[in-house]
C-alpha positions in Angstrom: 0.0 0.0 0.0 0.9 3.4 -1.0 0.0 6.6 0.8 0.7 10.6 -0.5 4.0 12.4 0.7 2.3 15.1 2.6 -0.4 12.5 4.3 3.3 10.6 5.2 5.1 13.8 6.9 2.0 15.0 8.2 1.1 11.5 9.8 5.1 10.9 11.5 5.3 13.9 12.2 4.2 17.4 14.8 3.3 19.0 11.4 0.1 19.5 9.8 -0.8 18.5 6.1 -0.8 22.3 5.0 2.6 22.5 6.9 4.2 19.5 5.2 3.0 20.6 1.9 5.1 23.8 2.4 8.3 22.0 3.7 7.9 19.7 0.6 7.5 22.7 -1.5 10.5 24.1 -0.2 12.3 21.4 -1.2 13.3 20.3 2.4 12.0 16.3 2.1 13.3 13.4 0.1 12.6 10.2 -0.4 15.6 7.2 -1.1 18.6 10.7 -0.8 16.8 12.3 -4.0 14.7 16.1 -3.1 11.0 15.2 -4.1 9.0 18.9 -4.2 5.2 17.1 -4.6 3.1 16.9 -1.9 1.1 14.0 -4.1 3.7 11.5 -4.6 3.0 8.2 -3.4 5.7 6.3 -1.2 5.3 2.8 0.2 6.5 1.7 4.0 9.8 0.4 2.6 11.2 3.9 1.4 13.5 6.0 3.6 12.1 9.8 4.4 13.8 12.8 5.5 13.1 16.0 6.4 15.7 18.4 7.3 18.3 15.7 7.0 16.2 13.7 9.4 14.9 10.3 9.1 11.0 10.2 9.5 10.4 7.0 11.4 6.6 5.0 10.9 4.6 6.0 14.1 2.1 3.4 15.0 -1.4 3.9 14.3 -3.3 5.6 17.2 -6.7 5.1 19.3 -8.3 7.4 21.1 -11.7 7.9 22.9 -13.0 11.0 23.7 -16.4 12.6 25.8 -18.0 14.1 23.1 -20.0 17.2 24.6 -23.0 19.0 23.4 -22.9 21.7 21.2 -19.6 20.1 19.2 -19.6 18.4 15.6 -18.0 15.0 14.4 -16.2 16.7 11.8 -12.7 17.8 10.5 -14.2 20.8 9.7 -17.0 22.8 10.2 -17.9 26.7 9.4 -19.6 27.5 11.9 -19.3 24.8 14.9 -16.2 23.5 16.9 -15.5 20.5 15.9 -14.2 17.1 17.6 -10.9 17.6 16.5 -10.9 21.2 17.8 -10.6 19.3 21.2 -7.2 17.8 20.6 -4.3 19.8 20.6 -3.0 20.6 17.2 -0.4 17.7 16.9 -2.8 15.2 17.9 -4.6 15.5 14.8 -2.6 14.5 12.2 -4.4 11.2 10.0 -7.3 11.1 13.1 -10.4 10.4 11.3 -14.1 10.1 13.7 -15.1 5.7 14.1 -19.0 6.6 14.0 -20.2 9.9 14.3 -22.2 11.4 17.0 -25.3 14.2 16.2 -24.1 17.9 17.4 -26.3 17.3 20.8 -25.3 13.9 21.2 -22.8 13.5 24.2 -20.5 10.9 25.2 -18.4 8.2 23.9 -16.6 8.6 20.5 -13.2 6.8 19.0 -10.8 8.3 17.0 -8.0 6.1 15.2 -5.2 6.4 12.4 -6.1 2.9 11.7 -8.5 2.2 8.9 -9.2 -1.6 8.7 -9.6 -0.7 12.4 -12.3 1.3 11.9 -13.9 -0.3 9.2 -14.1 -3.0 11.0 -16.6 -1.2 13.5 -18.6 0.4 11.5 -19.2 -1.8 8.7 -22.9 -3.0 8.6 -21.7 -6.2 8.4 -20.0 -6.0 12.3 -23.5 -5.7 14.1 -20.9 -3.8 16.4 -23.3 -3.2 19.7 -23.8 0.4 20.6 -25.1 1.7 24.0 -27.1 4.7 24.4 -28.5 6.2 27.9 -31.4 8.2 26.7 -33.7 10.7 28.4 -37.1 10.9 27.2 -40.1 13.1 27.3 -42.4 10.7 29.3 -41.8 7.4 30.7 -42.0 4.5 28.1 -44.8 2.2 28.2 -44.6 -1.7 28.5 -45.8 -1.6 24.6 -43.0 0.5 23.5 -40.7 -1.1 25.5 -41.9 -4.4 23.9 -41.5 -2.9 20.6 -37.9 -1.8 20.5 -36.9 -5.4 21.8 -38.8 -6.9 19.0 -38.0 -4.1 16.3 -39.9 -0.6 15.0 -40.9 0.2 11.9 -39.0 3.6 11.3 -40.4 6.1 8.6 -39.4 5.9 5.0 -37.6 2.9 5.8 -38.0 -0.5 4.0 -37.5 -3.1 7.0 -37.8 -2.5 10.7 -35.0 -1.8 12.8 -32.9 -5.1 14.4 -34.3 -6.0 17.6 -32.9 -3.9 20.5 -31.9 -4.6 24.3 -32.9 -2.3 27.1 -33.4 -1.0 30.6 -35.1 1.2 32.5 -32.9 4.2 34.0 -35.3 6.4 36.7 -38.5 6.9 35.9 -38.2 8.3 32.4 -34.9 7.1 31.4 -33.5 4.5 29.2 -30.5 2.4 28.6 -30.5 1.1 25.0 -28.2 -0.9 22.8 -28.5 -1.5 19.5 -26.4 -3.5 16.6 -27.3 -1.0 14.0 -26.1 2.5 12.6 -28.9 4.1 10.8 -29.8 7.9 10.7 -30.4 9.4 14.2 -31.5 5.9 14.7 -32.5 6.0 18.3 -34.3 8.9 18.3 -36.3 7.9 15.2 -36.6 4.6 17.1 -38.2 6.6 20.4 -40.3 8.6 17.8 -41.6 5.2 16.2 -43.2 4.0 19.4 -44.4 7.8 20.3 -42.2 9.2 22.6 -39.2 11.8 22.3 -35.3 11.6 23.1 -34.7 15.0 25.1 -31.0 13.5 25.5 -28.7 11.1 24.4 -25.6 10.3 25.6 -23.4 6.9 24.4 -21.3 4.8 26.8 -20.4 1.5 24.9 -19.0 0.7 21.3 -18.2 -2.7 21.1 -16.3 -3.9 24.4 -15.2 -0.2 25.1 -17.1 1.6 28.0 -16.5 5.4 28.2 -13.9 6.3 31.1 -16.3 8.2 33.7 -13.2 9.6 35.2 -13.2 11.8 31.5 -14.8 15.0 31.8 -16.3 16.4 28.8 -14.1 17.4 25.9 -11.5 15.1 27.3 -9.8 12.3 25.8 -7.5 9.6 26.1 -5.5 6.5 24.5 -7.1 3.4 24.4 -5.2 0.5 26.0 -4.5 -2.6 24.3 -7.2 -4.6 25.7 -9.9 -1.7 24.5 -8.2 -1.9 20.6 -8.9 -5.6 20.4 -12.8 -5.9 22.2 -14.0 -3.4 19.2 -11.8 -4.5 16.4 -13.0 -8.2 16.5 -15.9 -9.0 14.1 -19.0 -10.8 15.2 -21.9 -10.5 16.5 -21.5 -11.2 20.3 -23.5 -8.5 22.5 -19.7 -6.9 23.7 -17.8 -7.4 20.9 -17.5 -6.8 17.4 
């Protein structure tokens, strides 16, 4: 596999992709002792890097997971909303790309990687990768709704019903919700489909990952070893995938 020079620099390195560009440019990066000036030529793991007369070592790919906050987009970018990444300082960013995206006022867990298959892996439809929701709702379900979800809702302008669900009561008007599915704002469609309303949401499991409670909103931190493996296993099982 092949991957650009820029995407290369940017990855191994503190710099960004725009910065990389520049320092290719400049004529500051080669690849196998000969100057290479474009940002878009594609080098394979087996050719040596420098910049500045410094050999660019592989890093390893990277995991993170991160309480998401309200009020914040899973994005790169975004004109007029912080974004995810806005959370992370600067150097942290290079090659992170969002595993499953969360709405705007969704809180909670979401996983960040460098690695691909990784990610694929969890969000592929094929996974059933198991997704944990603590929801709020407008009034407290009833025993037919309840029944419902466990069996599966019809949603609107959809062609099958959803994939049966597992769940709990929380409080009087709470719920805790898992699901093996990733469909548009599925969970609140889901509540909506049985005639109530999410007021919040708020995810705590993907796969075998729980979110660290000791993270406070808009914090982060690497995943261990043990966390990588429990979501990047396929199947079906209700805590893996």
């Amino acid at each position: 596999m092949t991957v650009r020079l820029d995407f290369y620099l940017a990855t191994n390195t503190r710099l960004s992709r725009k910065e990389a560009r520049r320092h290719i440019q400049a004529g500051e990066v080669s690849i196998d002792g000969v100057v290479c000036r474009k940002s878009a030529t594609h080098i394979s793991a087996d050719q040596q890097v420098h910049w500045q007369d410094e050999a660019i070592e592989l890093a390893g790919e990277r995991y993170l997971m991160l309480n998401k906050p309200a009020g914040v987009v899973s994005a790169r970018e975004d004109r007029d909303h912080p974004t995810v990444l806005d959370l992370l300082p600067p150097d942290e960013c290079a090659g992170l790309h969002i595993v499953g995206r969360l709405d705007m006022d969704t809180t909670g867990l979401l996983l960040l990687t460098t690695d691909g298959q990784w990610s694929h892996r969890i969000t592929s439809p094929k996974s059933h990768c198991p997704k944990t929701y603590r929801a709020q709702l407008a009034e407290p379900l009833s025993e037919e709704a309840h029944a419902a979800l466990e069996r599966g809702v019809q949603l609107k302008d959809e062609l099958r019903p959803t994939a049966p669900a597992s769940l709990s009561a929380i409080g009087p008007d709470g719920i805790e919700l898992t699901i093996t599915e990733g469909r548009y704002h599925q969970v609140k469609r889901m509540l909506a489909a049985v005639g109530n309303h999410v007021t919040a949401l708020h995810r705590v499991r993907i796969g075998g990952i729980r979110l660290d409670e000791s993270l406070a909103p808009g914090q982060y931190r690497a995943l261990s070893a043990k966390e990588i493996a429990s979501a990047g296993r396929q199947g079906s099982a209700p805590v893996s995938c």
